[in-house]
C-alpha positions as CSV (number, residue, x, y, z in Angstrom):
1,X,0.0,0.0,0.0
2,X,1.1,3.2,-0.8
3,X,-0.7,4.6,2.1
4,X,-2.4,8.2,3.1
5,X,-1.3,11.5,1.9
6,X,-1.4,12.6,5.3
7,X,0.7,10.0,6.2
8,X,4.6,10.2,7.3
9,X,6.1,7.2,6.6
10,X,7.7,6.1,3.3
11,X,5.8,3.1,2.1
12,X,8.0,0.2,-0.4
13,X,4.8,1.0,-2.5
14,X,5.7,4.6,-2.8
15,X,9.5,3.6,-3.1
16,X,8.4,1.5,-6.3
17,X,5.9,4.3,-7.6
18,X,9.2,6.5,-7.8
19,X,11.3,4.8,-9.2
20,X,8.8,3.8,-12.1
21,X,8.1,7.7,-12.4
22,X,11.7,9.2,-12.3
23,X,13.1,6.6,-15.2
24,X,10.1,8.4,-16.9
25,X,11.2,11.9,-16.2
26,X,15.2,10.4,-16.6
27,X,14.2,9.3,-20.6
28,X,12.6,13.0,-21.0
29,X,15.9,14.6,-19.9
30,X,17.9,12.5,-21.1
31,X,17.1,12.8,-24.8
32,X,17.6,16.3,-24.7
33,X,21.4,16.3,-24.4
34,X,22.1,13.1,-25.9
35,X,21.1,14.3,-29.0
36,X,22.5,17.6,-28.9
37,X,25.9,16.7,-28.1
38,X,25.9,14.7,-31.6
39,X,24.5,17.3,-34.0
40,X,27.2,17.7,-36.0
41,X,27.6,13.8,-36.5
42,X,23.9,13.9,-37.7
43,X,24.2,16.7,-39.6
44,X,26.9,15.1,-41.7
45,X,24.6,11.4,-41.7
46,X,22.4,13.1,-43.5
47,X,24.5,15.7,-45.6
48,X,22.8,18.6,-43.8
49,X,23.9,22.0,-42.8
50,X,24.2,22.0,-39.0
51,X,21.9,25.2,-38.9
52,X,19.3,22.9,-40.1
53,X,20.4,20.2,-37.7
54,X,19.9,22.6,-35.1
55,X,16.2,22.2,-35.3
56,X,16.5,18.6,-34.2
57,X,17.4,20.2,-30.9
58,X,15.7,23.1,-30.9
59,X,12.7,21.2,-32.4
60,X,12.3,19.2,-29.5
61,X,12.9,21.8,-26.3
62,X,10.2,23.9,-28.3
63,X,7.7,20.9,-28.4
64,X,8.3,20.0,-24.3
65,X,7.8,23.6,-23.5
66,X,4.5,23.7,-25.7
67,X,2.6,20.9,-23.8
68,X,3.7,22.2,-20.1
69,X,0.3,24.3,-20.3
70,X,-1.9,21.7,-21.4
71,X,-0.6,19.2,-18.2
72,X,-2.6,20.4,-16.0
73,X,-5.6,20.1,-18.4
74,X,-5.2,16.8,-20.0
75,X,-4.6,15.2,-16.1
76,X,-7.6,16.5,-15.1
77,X,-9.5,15.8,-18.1
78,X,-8.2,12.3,-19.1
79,X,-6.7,11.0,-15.2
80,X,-3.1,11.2,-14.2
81,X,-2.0,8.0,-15.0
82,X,-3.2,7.3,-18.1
83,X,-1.9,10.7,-19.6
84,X,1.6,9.6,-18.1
85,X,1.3,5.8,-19.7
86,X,-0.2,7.2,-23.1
87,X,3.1,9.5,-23.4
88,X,5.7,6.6,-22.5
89,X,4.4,4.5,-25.3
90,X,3.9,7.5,-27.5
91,X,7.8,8.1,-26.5
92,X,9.1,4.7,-27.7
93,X,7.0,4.6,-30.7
94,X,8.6,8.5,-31.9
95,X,12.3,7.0,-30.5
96,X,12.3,4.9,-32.7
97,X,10.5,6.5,-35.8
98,X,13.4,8.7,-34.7
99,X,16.4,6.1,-35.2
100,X,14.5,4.8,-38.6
101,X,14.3,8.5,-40.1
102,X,15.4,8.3,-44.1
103,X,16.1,12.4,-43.8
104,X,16.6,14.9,-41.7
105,X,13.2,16.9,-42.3
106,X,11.5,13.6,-41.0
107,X,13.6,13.6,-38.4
108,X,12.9,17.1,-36.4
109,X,9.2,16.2,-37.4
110,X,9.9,13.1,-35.1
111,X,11.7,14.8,-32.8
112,X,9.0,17.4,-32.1
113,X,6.4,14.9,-31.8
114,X,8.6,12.8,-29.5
115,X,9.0,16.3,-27.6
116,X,5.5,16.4,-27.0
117,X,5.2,13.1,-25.6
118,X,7.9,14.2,-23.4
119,X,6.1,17.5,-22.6
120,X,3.4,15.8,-20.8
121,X,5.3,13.1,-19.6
122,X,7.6,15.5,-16.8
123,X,4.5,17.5,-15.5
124,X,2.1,14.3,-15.5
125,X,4.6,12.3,-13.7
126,X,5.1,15.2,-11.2
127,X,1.7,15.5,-10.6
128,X,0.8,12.2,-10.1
129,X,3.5,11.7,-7.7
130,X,2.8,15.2,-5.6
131,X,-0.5,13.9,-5.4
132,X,-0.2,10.4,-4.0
133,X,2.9,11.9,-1.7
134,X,0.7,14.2,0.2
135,X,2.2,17.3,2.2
136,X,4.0,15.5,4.9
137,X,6.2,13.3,2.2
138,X,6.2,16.3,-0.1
139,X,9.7,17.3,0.4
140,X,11.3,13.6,0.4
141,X,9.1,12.2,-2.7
142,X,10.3,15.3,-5.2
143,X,13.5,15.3,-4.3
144,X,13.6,11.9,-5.4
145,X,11.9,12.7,-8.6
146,X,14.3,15.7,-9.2
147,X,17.6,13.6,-9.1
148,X,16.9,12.9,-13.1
149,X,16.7,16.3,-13.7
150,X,20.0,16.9,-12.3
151,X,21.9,13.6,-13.4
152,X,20.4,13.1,-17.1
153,X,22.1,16.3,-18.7
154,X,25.7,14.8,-17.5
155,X,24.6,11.5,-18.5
156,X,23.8,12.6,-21.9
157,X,26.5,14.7,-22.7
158,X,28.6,11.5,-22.1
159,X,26.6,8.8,-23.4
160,X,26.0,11.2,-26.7
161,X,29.6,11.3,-27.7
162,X,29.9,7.6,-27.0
163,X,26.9,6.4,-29.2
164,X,27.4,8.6,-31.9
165,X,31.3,7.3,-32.5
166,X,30.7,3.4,-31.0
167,X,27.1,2.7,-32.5
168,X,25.8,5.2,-34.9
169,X,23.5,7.9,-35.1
170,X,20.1,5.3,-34.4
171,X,20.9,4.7,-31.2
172,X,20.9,7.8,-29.9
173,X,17.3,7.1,-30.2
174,X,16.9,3.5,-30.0
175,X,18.6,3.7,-26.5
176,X,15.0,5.1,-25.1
177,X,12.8,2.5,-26.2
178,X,13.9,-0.4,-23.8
179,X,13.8,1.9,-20.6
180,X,10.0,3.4,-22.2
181,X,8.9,-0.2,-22.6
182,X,10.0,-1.1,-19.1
183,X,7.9,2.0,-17.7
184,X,5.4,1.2,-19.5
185,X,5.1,-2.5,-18.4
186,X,5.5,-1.6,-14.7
187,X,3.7,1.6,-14.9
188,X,0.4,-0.5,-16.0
189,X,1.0,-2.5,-12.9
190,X,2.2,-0.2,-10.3
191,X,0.6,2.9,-10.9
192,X,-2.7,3.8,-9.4
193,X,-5.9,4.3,-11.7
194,X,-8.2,7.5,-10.8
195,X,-11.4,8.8,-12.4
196,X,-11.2,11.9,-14.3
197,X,-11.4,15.0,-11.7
198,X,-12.6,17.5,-14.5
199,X,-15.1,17.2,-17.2
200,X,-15.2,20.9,-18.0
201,X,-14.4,21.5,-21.7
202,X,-10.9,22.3,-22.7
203,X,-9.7,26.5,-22.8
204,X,-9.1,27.1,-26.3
205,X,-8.2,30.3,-26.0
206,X,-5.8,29.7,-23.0
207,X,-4.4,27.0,-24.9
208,X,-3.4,28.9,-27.8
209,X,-2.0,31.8,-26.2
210,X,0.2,29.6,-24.1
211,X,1.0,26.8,-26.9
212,X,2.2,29.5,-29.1
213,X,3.2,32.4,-26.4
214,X,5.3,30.2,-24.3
215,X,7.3,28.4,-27.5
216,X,8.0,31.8,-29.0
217,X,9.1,33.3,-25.6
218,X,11.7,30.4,-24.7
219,X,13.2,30.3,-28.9
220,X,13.3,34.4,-28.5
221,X,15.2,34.1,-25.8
222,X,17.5,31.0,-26.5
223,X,18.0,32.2,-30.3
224,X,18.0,36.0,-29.7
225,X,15.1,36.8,-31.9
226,X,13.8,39.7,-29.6
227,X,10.7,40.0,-32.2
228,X,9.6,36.2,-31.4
229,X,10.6,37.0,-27.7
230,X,8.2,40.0,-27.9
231,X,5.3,38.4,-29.4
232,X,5.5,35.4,-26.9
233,X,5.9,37.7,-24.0
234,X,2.7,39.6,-25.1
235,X,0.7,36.2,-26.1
236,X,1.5,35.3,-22.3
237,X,0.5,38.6,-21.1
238,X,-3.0,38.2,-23.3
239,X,-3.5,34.7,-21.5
240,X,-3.1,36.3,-18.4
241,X,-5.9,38.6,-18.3
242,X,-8.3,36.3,-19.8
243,X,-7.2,34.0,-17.5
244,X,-7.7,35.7,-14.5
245,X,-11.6,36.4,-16.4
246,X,-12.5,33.0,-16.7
247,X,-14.5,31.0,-14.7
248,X,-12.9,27.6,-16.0
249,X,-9.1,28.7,-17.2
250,X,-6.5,26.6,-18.2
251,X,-4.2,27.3,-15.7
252,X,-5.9,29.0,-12.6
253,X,-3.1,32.0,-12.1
254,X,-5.6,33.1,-9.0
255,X,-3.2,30.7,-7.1
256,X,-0.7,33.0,-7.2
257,X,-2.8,35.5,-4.5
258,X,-1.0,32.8,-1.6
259,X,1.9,34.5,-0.7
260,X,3.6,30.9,-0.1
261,X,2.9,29.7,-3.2
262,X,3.8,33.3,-5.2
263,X,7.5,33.6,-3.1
264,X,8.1,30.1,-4.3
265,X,7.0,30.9,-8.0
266,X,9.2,33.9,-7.5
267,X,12.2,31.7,-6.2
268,X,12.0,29.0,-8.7
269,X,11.8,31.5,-11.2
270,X,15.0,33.1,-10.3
271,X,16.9,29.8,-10.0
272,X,16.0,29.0,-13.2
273,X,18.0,32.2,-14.5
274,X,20.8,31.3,-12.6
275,X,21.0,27.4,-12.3
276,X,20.1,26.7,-16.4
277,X,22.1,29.8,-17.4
278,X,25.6,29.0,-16.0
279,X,24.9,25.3,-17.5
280,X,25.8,26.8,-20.8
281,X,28.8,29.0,-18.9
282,X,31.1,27.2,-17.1
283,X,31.4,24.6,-20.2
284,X,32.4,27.2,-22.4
285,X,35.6,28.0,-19.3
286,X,36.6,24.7,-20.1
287,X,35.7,24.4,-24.1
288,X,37.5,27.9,-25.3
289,X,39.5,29.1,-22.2
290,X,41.3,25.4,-21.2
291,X,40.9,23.9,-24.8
292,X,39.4,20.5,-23.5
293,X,37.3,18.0,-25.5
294,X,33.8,17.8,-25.4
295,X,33.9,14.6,-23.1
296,X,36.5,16.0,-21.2
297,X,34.4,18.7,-20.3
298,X,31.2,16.4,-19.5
299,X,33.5,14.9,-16.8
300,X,35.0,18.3,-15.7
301,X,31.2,20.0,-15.2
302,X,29.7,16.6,-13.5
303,X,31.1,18.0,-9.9
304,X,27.9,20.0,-10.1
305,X,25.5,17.4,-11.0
306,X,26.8,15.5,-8.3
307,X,26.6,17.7,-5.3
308,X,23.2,18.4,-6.2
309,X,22.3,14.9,-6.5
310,X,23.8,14.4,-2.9
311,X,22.2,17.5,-1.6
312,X,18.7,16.2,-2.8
313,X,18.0,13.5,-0.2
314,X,19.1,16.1,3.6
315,X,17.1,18.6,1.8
316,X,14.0,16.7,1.5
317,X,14.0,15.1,4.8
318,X,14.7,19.1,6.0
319,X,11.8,20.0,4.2
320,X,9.6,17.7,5.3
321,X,11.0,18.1,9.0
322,X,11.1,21.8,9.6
323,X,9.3,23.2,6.4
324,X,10.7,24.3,3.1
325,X,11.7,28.3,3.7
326,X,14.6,27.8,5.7
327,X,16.2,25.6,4.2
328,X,15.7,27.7,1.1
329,X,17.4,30.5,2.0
330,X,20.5,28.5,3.9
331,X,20.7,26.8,0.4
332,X,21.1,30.0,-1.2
333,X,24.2,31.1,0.7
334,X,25.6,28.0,-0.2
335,X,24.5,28.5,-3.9
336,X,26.5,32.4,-3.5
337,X,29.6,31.0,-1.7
338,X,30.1,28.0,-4.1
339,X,29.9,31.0,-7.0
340,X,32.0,33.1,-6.1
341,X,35.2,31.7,-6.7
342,X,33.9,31.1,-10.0
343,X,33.4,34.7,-10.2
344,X,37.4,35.0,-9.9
345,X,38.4,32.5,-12.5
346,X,41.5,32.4,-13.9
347,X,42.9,30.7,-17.2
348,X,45.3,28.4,-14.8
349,X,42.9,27.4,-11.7
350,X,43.7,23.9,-10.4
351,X,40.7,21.3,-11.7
352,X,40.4,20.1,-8.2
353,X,39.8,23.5,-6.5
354,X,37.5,23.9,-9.3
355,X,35.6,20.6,-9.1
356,X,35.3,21.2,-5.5
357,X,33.8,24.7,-5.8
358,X,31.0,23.1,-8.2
359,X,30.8,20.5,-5.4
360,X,29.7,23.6,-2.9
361,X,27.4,25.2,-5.9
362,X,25.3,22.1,-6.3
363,X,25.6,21.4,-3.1
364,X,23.6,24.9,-2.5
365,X,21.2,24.2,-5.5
366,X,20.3,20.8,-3.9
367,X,18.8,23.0,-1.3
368,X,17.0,25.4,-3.2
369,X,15.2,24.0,-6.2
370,X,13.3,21.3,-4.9
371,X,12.4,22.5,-1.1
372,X,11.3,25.5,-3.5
373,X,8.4,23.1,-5.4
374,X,7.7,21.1,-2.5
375,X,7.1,24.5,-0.5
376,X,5.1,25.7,-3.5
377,X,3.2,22.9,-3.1
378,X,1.9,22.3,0.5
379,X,-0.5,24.3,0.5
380,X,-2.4,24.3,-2.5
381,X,-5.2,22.1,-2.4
382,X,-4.8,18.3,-3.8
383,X,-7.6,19.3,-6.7
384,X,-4.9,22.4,-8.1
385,X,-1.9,20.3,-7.8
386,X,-2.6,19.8,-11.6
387,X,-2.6,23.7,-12.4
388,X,0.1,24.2,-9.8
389,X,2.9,22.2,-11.4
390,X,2.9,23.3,-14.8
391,X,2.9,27.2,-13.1
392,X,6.2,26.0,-11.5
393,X,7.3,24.5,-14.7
394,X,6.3,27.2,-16.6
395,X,8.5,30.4,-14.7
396,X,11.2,27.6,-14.6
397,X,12.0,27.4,-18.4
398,X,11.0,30.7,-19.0
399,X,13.4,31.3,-16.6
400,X,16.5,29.1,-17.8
401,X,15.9,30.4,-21.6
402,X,16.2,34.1,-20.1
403,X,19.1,33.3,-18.0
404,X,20.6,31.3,-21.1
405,X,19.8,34.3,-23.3
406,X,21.4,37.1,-21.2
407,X,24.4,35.2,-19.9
408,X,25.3,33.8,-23.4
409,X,25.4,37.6,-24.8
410,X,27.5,38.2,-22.1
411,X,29.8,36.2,-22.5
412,X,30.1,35.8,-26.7
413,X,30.5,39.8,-26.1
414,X,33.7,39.4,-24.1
415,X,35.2,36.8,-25.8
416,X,34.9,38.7,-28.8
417,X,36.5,41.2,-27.7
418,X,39.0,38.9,-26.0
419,X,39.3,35.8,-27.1
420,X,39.8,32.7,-25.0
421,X,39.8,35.2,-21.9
422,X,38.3,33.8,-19.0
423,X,37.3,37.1,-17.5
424,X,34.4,36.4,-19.9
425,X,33.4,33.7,-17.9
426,X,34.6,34.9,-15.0
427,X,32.5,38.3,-15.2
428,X,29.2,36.4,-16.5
429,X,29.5,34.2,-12.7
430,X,29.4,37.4,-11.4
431,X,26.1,38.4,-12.4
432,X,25.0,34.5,-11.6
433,X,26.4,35.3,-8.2
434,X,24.1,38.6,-8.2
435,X,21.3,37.0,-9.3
436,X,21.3,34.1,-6.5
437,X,22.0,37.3,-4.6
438,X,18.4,39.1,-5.6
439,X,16.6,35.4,-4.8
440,X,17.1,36.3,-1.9
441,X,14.6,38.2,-1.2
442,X,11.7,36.7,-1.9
443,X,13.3,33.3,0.1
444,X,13.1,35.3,3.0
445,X,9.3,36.8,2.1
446,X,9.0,32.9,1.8
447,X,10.6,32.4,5.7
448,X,8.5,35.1,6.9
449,X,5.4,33.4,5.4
450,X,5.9,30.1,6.3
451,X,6.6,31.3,9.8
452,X,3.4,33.0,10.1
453,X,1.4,29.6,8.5
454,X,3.1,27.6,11.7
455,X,2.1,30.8,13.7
């Protein structure tokens, strides 16, 4: 038995529902960086310019950040667990239509449709799992379920280079079927069946405004294209206020009038700027500045991956022990003083000093990101989990593509004007530092309302 939400204790049940969900979220993840990591390999498969390879990539993230704001909707419409086991089938079936592709136009069409299996397949899996967790388990359950997050981009980076040269371009795909099959098999088993909670009809309006706002904000951003940028941030803004209208939106925003639940928007938002946006930093230290290889570089940025990952479990037992806020904010000053010294880079700095200092930073991020959801989260009703999540999701990749954006012009504008410099990098951890910095702020708005709650 799984047992009560209101329960404490850690069921095996829940154990096994866990593991079944976060290989699900892993094969999302995953996919994203193993691919990337190969473009140029595909690109020459197929006898295509990599610009148009890019879309294979790009292609994708676009599709997973398209079906975040239908979640919500589709859970509630359809059940939970059947969403989830509809999209890991779906997500073996466009794998492998993937690894069979005879071009590479039918390939990005694959690998947007096998985005938007993987779309639903994060948020469904998060909100099946918030839901059978209940508030007292909260903080241990999505920790567990954020450890793919953290582990798959490091993962993929490696395993990329490794089936692209060792097995061919296929199994960069075909690698996803097995683990989807498996989920799918045990997932039919394991996983508890519910009734639709929502009959209502679907938002059309909401749902175009955020399928095509929310797409066009994120490639704006990544790709610098301030016109797509503008017209998604204005889509977004148009969703807003008919949201906020409507008697039966697709994403109730009046959730955001808690202030528990708007300081953890406001916190996962700014992590999202400064956790996805020195992702694409620190490699380039160790790409331009140290002239390392690709895989060498997947092994010198793991450090980070890892202290997250070990971070992950004290920071959900934390959260579930003394509530979320505190340990928040600690996790921030950890997240600032594991920065710093990557602030003051240098084009010598000894590997270990620096794989240590990434140590510290994940270390800090462990304790921020998911106390930040699981905070988010207690106190929103079990029946708005599903409009709550994709929310969270939401601010986080608009977020990390805004973070990515800024941090990226930062840099390519300092190594322009000095090439293989790392005060480039050095100066854009500064403003990550800064940033962490600002988060501050509403972490401790977050303290002060959790502290009234117990109050």
């Amino acid at each position: 038995m799984i047992g009560s939400p209101d329960e404490d204790r850690l069921t095996p049940a829940l154990w096994g529902t866990a593991a079944i969900l976060t290989i699900g979220g892993f094969l999302s993840m995953f996919t994203s960086t193993v691919v990337t990591v190969a473009l140029g390999t595909i690109a020459a498969g197929f006898r295509a310019s990599l610009g148009t390879a890019q879309w294979i990539a790009t292609g994708y993230l676009l599709a997973l950040a398209a079906m975040v704001p239908v979640s919500g909707w589709a859970c509630r419409r359809f059940g939970t667990t059947r969403v989830w086991l509809v999209c890991v089938g779906l997500f073996a079936v466009f794998s492998a239509l993937c690894a069979a592709a005879p071009s590479v136009e039918a390939l990005i069409v694959f690998r947007v449709l096998q985005g938007a299996a993987g779309g639903l397949l994060v948020p469904a899996g998060q909100i099946l799992f918030a839901t059978m967790a209940g508030p007292k388990r909260l903080g241990r359950m999505m920790a567990v379920l954020s450890i793919p997050i953290y582990l798959a981009p490091v993962l993929g980076t490696l395993a990329g280079s490794v089936l692209a040269e060792r097995c061919g371009v296929p199994w960069l795909f075909l690698v996803n079927v097995p683990l989807a099959l498996l989920c799918l098999l045990l997932g039919r088993k394991r996983l508890p069946r519910e009734r639709p909670a929502d009959t209502r009809p679907l938002d059309w309006r909401g749902l175009v405004l955020t399928v095509t706002g929310l797409p066009l904000l994120v490639y704006g951003f990544a790709e610098a294209a301030p016109i797509a940028a503008a017209a998604g941030a204005l889509l977004l803004a148009v969703f807003v206020v008919t949201a906020l209208r409507s008697p039966a939106p697709l994403l109730d925003l009046r959730l955001f009038r808690d202030r528990t639940f708007s300081s953890a928007a406001a916190v996962i938002f700014g992590m999202g700027i400064a956790l996805f946006g020195a992702m694409i930093v620190l490699p380039l230290y160790y790409l331009d500045v140290r002239h390392e290889s690709l895989v060498a570089t997947g092994f010198l940025t793991a450090p980070l991956a890892l202290g997250t990952v070990l971070a992950l479990p004290l920071a959900g037992r934390l959260t579930d022990r003394i509530g979320g806020a505190r340990v928040i904010f600690a996790g921030l000053i950890v997240t600032i003083i594991g920065t710093v010294p990557l602030a003051l880079l240098t084009g010598s700095d000894d590997y270990w000093w620096l794989s240590a200092v990434q140590v510290v930073r994940g270390c800090g991020i462990g304790l921020t990101t998911t106390p930040a959801l699981a905070t988010g989260l207690v106190s929103v009703p079990k029946e708005r989990i599903s409009h709550a999540m994709p929310l969270f999701a939401m601010l986080q990749r608009i977020g990390g593509s805004f973070g990515t954006s800024v941090l990226t012009a930062v840099v390519a504008a300092r190594l322009a004007a000095a090439p293989g410099s790392a005060a480039a990098v050095a100066g854009a951890h500064g403003w990550i530092a800064g940033i962490t910095a600002i988060v501050l702020i509403p972490a401790w708005l977050l303290v002060r309302a959790e502290m009234s709650t117990k109050d």
